[in-house]
ROFITI-543009 format. One record per atom (N, C-alpha, C, O): x, y, z; atom name; residue number from 1. Coordinates in pm, 1 decimal, always signed. Example, Ala and Ser with C-alpha at 12.3 -4.5 7.8 and 13.67 -1.06 7.14 Angstrom:
% residues 2
[rec [+1319.0,-569.0,+780.0],N,1]
[rec [+1230.0,-450.0,+780.0],CA,1]
[rec [+1320.0,-330.0,+780.0],C,1]
[rec [+1423.6,-331.9,+846.5],O,1]
[rec [+1285.0,-225.0,+708.0],N,2]
[rec [+1367.0,-106.0,+714.0],CA,2]
[rec [+1290.0,+3.0,+787.0],C,2]
[rec [+1340.9,+113.8,+803.9],O,2]
This chain:
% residues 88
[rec [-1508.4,+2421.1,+399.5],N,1]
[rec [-1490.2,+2361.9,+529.8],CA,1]
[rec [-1627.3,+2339.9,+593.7],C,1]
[rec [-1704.0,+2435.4,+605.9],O,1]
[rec [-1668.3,+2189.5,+644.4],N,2]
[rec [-1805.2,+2184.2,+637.3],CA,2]
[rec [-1754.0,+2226.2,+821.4],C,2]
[rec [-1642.1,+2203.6,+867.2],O,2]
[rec [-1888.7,+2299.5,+910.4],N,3]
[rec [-1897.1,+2282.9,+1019.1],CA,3]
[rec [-1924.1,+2179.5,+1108.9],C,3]
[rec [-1990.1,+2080.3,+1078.2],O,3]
[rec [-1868.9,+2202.0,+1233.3],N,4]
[rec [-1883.3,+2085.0,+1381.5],CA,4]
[rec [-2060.6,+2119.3,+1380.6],C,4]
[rec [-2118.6,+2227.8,+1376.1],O,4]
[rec [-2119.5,+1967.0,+1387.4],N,5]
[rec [-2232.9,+1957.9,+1441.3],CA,5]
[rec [-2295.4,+2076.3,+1553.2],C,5]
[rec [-2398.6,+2138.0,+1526.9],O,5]
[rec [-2211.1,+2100.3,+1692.2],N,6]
[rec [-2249.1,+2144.7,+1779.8],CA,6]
[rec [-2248.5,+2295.5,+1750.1],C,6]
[rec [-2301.5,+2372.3,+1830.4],O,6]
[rec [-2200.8,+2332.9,+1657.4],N,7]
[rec [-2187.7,+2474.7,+1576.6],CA,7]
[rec [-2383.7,+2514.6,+1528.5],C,7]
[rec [-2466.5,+2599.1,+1562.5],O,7]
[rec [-2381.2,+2433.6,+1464.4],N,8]
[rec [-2536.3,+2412.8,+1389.7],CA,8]
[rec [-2633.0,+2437.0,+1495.6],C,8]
[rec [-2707.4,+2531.0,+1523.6],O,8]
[rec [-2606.8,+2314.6,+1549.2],N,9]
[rec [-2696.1,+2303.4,+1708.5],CA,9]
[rec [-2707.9,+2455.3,+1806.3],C,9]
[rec [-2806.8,+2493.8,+1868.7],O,9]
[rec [-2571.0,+2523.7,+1794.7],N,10]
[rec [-2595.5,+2664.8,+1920.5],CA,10]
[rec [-2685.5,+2756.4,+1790.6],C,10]
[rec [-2790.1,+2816.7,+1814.7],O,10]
[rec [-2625.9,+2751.5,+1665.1],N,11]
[rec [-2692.4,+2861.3,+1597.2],CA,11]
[rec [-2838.0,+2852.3,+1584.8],C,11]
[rec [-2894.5,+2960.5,+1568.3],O,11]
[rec [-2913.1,+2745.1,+1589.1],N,12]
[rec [-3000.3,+2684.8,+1595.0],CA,12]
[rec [-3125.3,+2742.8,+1709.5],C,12]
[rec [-3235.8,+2796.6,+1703.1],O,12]
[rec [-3020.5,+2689.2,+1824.5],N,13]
[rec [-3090.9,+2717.5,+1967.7],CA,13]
[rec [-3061.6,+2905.8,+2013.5],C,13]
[rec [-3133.4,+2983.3,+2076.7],O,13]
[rec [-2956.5,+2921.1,+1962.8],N,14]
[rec [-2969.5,+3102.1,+2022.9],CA,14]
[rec [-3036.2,+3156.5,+1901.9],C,14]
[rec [-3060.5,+3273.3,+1932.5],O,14]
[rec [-3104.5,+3122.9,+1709.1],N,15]
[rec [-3172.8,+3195.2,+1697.3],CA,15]
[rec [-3333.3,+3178.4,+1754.7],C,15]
[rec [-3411.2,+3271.3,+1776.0],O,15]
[rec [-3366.6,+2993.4,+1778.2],N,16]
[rec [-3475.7,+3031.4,+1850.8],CA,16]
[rec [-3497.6,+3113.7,+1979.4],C,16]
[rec [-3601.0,+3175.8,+2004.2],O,16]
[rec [-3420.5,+3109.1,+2035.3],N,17]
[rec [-3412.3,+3170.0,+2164.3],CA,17]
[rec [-3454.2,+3338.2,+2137.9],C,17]
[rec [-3558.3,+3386.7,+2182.2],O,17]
[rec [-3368.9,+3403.3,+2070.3],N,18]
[rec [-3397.9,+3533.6,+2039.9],CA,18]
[rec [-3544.2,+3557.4,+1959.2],C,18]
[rec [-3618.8,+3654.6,+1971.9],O,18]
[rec [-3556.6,+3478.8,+1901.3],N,19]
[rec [-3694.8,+3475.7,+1839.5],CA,19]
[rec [-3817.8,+3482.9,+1933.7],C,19]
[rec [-3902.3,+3571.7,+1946.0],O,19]
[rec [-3803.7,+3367.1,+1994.7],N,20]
[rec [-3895.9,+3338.7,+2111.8],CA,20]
[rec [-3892.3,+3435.7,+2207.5],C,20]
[rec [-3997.9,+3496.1,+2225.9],O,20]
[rec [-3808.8,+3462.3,+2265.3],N,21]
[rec [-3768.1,+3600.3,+2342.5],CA,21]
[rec [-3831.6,+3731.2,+2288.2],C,21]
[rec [-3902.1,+3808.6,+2353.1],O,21]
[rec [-3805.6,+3739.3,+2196.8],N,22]
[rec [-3870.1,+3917.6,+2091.5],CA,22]
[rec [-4032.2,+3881.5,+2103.2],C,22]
[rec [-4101.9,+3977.4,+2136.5],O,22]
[rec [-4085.5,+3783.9,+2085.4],N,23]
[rec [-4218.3,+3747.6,+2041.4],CA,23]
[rec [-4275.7,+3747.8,+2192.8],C,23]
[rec [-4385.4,+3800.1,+2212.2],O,23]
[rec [-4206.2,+3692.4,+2297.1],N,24]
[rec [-4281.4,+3712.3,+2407.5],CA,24]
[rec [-4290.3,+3876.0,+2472.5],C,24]
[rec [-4376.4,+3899.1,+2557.4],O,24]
[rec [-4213.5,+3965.9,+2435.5],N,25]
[rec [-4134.4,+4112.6,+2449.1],CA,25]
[rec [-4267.5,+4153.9,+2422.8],C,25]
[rec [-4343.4,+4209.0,+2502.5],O,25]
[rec [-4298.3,+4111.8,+2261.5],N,26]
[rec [-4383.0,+4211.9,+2183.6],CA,26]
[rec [-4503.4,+4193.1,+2214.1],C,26]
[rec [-4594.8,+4274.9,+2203.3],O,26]
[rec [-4511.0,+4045.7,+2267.8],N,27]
[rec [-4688.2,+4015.7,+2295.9],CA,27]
[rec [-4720.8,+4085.2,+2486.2],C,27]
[rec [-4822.2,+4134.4,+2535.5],O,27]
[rec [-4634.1,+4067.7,+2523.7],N,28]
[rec [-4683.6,+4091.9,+2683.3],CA,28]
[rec [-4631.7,+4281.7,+2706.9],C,28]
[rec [-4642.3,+4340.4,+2814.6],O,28]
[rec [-4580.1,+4342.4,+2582.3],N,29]
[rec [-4534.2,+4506.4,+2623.6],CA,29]
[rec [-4725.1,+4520.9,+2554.1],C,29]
[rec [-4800.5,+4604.4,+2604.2],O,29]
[rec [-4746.1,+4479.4,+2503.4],N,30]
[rec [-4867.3,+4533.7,+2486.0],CA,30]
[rec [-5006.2,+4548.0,+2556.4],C,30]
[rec [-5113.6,+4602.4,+2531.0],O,30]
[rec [-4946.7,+4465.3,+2667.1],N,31]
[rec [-5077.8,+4399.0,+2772.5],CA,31]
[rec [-5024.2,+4583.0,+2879.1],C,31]
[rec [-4918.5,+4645.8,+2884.5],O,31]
[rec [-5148.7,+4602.9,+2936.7],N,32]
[rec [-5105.3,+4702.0,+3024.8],CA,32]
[rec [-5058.6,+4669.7,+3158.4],C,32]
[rec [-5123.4,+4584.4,+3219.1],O,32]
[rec [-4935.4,+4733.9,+3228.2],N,33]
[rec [-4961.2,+4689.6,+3370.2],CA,33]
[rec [-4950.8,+4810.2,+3404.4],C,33]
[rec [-4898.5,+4913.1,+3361.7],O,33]
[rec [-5043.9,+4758.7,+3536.6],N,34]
[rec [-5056.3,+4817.9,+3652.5],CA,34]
[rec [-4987.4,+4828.2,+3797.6],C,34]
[rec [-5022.7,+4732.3,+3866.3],O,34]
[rec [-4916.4,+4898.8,+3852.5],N,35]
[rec [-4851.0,+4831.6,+3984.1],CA,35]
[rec [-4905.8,+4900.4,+4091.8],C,35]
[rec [-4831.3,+4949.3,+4176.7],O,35]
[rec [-5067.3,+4913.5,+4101.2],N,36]
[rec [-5179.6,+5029.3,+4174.2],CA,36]
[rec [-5091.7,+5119.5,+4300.4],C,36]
[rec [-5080.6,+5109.7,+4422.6],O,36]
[rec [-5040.9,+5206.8,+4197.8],N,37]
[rec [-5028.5,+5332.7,+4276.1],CA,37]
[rec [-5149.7,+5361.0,+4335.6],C,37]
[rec [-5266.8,+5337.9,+4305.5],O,37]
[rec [-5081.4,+5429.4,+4448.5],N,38]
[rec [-5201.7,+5572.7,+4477.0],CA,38]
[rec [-5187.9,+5678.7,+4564.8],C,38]
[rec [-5082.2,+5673.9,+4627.8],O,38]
[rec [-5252.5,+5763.8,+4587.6],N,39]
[rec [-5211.7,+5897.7,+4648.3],CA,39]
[rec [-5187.0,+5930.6,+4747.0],C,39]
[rec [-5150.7,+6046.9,+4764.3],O,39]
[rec [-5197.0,+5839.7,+4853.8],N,40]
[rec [-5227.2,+5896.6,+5014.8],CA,40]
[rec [-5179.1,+5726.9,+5051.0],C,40]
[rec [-5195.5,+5620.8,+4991.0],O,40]
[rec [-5113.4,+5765.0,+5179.3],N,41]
[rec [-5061.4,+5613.6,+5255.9],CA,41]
[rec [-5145.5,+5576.3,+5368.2],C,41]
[rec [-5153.6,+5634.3,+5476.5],O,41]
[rec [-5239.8,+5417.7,+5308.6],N,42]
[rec [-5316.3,+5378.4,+5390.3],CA,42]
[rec [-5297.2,+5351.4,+5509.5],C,42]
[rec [-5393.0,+5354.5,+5586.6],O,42]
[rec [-5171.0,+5318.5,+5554.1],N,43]
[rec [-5093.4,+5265.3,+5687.3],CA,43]
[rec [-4982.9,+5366.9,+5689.8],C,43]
[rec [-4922.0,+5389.5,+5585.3],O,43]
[rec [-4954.8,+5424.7,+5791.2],N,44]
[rec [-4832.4,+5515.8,+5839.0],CA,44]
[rec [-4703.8,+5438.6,+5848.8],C,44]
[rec [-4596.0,+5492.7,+5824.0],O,44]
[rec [-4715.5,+5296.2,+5889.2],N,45]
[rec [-4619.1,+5192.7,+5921.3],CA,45]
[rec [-4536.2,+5139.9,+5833.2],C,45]
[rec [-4425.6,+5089.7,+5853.2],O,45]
[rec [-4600.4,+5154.9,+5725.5],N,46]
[rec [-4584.7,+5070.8,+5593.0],CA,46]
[rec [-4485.7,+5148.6,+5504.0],C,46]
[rec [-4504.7,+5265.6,+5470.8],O,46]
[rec [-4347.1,+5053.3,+5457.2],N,47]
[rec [-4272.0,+5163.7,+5370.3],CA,47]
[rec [-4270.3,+5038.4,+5261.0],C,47]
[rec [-4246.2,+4917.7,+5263.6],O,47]
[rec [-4325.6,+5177.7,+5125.2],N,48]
[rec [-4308.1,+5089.1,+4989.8],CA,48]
[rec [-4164.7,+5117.5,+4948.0],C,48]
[rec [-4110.4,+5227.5,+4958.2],O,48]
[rec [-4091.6,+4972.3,+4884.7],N,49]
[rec [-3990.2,+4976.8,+4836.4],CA,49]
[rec [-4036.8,+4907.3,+4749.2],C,49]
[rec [-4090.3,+4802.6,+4785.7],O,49]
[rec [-4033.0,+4944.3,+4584.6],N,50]
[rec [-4082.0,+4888.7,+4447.7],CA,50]
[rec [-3937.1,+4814.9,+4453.8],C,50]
[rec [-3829.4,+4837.4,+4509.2],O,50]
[rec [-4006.5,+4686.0,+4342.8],N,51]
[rec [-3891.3,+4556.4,+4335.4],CA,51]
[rec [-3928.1,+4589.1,+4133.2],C,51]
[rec [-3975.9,+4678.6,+4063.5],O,51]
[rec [-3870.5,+4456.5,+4115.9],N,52]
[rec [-3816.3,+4461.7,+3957.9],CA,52]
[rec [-3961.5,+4445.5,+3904.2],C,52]
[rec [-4011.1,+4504.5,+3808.2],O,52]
[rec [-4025.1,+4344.2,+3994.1],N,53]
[rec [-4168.5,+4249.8,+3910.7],CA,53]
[rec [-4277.6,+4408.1,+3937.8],C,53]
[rec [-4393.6,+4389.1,+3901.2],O,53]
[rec [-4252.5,+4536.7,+3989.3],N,54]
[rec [-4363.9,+4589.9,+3992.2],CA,54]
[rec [-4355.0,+4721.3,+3872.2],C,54]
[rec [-4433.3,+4816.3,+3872.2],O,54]
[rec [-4253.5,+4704.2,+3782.7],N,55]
[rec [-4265.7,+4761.3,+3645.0],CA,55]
[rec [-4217.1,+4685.6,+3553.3],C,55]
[rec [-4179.9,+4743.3,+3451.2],O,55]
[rec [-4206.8,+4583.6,+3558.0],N,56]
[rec [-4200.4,+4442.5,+3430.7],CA,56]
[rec [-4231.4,+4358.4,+3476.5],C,56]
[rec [-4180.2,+4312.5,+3578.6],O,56]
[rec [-4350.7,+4298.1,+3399.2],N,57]
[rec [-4399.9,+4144.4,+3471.0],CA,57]
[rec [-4339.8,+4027.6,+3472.0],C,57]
[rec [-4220.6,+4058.2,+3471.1],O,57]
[rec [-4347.6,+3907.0,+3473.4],N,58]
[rec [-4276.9,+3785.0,+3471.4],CA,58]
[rec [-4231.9,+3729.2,+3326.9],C,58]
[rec [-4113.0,+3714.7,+3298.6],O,58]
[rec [-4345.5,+3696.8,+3230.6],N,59]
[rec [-4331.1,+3687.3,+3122.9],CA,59]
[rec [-4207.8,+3836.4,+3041.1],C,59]
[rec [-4119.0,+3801.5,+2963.3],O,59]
[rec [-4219.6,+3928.7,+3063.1],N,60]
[rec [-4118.0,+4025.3,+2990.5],CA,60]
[rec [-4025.0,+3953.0,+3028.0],C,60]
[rec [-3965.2,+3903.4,+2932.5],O,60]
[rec [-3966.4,+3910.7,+3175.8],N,61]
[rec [-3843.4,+3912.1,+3238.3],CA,61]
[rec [-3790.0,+3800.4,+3140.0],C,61]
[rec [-3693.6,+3809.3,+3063.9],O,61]
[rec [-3868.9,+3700.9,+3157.7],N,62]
[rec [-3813.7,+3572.2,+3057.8],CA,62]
[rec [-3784.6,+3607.1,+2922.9],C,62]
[rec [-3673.5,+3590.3,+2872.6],O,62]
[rec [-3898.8,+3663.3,+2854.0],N,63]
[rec [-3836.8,+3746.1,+2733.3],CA,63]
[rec [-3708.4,+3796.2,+2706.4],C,63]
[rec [-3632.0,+3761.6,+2616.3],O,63]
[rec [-3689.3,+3898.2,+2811.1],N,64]
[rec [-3517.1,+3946.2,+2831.0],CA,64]
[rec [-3438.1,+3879.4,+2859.4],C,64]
[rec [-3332.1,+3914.2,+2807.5],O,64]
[rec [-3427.5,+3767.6,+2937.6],N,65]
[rec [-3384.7,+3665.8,+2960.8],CA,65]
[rec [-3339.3,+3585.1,+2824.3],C,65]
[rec [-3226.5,+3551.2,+2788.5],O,65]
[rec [-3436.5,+3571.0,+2776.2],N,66]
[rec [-3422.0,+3445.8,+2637.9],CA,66]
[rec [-3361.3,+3514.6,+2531.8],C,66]
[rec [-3280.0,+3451.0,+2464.6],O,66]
[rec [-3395.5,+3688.8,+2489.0],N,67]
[rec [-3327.7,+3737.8,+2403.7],CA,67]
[rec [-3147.7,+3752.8,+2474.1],C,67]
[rec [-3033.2,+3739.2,+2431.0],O,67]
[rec [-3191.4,+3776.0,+2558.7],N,68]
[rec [-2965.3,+3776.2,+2609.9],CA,68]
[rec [-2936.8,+3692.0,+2596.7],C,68]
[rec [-2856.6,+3694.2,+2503.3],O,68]
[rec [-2952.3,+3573.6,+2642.7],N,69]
[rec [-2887.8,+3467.8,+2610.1],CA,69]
[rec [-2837.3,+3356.9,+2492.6],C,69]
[rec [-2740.9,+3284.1,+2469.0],O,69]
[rec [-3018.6,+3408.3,+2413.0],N,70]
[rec [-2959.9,+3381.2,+2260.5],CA,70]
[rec [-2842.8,+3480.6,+2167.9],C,70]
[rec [-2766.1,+3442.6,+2079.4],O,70]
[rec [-2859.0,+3598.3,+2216.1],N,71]
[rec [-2750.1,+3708.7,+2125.0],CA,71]
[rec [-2623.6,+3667.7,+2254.7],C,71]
[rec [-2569.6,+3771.4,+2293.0],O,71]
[rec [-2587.1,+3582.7,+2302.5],N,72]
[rec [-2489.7,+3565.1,+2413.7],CA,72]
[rec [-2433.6,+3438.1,+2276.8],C,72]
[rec [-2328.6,+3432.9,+2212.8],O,72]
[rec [-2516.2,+3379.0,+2275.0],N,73]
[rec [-2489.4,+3228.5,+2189.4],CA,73]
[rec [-2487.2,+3294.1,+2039.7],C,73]
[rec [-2413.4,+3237.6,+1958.9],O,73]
[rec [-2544.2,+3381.7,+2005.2],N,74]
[rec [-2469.4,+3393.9,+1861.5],CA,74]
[rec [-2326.1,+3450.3,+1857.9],C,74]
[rec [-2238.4,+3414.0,+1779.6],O,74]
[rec [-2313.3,+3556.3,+1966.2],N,75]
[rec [-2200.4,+3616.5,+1973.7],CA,75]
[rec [-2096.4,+3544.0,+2003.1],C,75]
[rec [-1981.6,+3587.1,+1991.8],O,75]
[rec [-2127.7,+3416.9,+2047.1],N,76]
[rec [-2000.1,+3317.0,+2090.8],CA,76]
[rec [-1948.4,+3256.9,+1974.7],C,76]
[rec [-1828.2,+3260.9,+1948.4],O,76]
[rec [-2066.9,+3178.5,+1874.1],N,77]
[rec [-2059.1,+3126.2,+1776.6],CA,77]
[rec [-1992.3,+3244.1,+1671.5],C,77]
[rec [-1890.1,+3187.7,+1632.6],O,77]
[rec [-1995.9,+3347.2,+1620.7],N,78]
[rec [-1922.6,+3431.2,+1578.6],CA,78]
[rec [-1817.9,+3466.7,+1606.2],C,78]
[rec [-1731.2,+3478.5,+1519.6],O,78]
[rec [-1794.1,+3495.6,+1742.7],N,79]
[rec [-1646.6,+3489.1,+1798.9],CA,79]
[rec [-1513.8,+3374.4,+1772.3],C,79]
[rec [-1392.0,+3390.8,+1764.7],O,79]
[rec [-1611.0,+3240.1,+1761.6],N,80]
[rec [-1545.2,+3147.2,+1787.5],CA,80]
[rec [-1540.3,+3103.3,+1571.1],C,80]
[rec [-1447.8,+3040.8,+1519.1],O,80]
[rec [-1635.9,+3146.3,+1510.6],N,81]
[rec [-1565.4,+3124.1,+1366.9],CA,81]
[rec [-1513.0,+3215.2,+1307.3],C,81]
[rec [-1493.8,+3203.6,+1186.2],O,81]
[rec [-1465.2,+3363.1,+1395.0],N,82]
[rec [-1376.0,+3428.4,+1335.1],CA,82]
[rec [-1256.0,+3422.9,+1375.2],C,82]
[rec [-1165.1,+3482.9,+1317.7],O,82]
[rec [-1240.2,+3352.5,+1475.8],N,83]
[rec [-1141.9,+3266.3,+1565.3],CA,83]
[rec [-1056.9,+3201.4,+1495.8],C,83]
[rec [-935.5,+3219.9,+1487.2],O,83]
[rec [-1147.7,+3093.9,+1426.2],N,84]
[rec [-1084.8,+2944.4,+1392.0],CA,84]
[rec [-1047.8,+2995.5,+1210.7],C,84]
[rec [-968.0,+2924.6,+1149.4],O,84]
[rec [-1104.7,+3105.9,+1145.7],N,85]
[rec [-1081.3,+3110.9,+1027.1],CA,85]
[rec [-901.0,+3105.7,+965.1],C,85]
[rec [-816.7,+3172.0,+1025.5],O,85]
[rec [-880.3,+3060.9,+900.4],N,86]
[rec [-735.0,+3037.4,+831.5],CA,86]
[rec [-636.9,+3121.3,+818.4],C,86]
[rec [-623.1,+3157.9,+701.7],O,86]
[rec [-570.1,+3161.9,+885.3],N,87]
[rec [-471.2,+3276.5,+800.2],CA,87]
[rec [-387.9,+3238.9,+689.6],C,87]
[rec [-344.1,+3126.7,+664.2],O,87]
[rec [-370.9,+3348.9,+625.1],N,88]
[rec [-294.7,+3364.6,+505.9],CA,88]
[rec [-153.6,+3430.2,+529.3],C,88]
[rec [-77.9,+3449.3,+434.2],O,88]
């Protein structure tokens, strides 16, 4: 049973996706960040509330981003040809 074009096409695009995703993971976990703590509060006024971007930078986020969504698109494409397979 040959496959639907658009079958090819998601498997295609969610393994680049996960690919591209892991590769940006692995290149930017290696860069150090910093989110400059420090010991004593320069302003009394001032209340820190840490957000997402001040222990994962931008590039990770997309990373995580691109790997979910490609294992979102394989998992569909799997779902959907164990779906359609023939019974006996």
């Amino acid at each position: 049973m040959k496959r639907p074009i658009w079958t090819r096409v998601l498997i295609a695009l969610s393994a680049c996706a996960v690919l591209a995703g892991g590769i940006t993971l692995a290149v930017t976990s290696s860069q150090p960040r910093s989110f400059g703590w420090i010991a004593y509060t320069p302003r009394s006024d001032f209340i820190f509330t840490p957000g997402i971007g001040n222990f994962f930078s931008d590039p990770s986020i997309i990373g995580f981003l691109l790997v979910a969504l490609g294992l979102i698109g394989l998992a569909f494409w799997a779902g959907f040809v164990l779906g359609s397979r023939r019974r006996f």
